[in-house]
C-alpha positions as CSV (number, residue, x, y, z in Angstrom):
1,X,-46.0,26.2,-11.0
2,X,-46.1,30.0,-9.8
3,X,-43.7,30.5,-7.3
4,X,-45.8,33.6,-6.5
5,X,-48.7,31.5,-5.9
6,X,-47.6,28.9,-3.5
7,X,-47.8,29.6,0.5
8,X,-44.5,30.8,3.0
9,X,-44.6,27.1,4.5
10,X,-44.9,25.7,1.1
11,X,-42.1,27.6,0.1
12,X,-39.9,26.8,3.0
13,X,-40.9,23.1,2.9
14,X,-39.7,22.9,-0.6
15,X,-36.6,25.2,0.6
16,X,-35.4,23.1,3.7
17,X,-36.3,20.0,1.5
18,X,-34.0,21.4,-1.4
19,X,-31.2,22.0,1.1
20,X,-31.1,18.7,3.0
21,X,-31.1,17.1,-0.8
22,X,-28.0,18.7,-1.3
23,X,-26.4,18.9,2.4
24,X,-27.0,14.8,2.0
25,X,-25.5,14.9,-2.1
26,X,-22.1,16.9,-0.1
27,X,-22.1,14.4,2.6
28,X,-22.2,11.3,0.4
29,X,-19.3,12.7,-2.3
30,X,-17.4,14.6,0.1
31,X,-18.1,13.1,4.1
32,X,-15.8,11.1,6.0
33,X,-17.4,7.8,4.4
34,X,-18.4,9.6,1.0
35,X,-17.3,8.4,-1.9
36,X,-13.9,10.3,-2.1
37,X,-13.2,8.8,1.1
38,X,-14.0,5.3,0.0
39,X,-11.9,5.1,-3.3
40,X,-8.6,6.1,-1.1
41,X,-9.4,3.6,1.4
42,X,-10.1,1.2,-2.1
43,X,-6.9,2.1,-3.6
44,X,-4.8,2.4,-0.2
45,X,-6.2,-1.6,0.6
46,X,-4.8,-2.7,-2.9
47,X,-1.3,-1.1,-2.5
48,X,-1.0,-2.8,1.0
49,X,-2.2,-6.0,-0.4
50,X,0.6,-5.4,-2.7
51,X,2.9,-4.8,-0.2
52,X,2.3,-8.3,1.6
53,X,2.5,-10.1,-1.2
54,X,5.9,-8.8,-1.6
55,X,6.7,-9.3,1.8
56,X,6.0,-13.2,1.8
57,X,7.7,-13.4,-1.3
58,X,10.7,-11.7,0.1
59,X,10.0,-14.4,3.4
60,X,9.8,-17.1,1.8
61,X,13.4,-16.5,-0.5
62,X,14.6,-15.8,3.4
63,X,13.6,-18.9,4.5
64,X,14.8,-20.8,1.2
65,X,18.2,-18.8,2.3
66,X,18.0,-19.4,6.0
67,X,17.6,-23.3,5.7
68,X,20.5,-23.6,2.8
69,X,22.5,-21.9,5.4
70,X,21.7,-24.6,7.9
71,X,22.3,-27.7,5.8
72,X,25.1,-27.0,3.4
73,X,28.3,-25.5,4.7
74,X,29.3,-24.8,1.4
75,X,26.6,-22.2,1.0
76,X,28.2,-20.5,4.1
77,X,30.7,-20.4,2.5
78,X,29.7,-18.6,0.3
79,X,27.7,-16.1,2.0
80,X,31.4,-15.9,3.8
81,X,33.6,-14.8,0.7
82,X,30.5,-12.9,-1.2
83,X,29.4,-10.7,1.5
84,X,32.1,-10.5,4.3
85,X,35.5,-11.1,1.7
86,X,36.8,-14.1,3.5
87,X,39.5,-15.8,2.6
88,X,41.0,-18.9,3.5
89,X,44.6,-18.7,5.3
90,X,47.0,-20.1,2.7
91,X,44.8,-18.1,-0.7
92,X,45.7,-14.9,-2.0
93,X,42.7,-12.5,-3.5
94,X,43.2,-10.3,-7.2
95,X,41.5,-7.4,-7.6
96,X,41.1,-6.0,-10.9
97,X,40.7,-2.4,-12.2
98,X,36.9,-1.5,-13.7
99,X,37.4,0.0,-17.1
């Protein structure tokens, strides 16, 4: 094909055809729903799906923690001397050196 040869609206129809191929080709990589765009919103879903799974995990140990709680008094007991350093009245506590 001779460029030289073809008509001024040839030319611009294969010129603004040429540049909406490649304003579209920008749009679809680049756009607000290109393809950039969709692999963060791809790898953004799987880390918060992540993220709930670890959060019912960490619910349901809660739960398991919250109901032991609630039916054994020796677990709060527990909890008592473990977290809080609770003594009974008549018990004396040793603490030893770390090495």
């Amino acid at each position: 094909m001779d460029w030289k040869k073809v008509s001024w609206p040839a030319r611009a129809a294969i010129l603004l055809a040429a540049f909406v191929l490649i304003v579209l080709l920008i749009t679809t990589v680049f756009g607000k729903k290109g393809l950039i765009e969709i692999s963060k919103s791809r790898r953004n879903y799987a880390d918060l799906k992540k993220e709930v799974e670890h959060l019912k995990e960490e619910k349901s140990r809660l739960e398991k923690e919250i109901a032991a709680l609630e039916e054994n008094p020796k677990s709060v007991e527990r909890e008592a001397r473990d977290r809080l350093w609770l003594v009974k009245p008549d018990e004396k506590i040793v603490v030893k050196k770390k090495k």
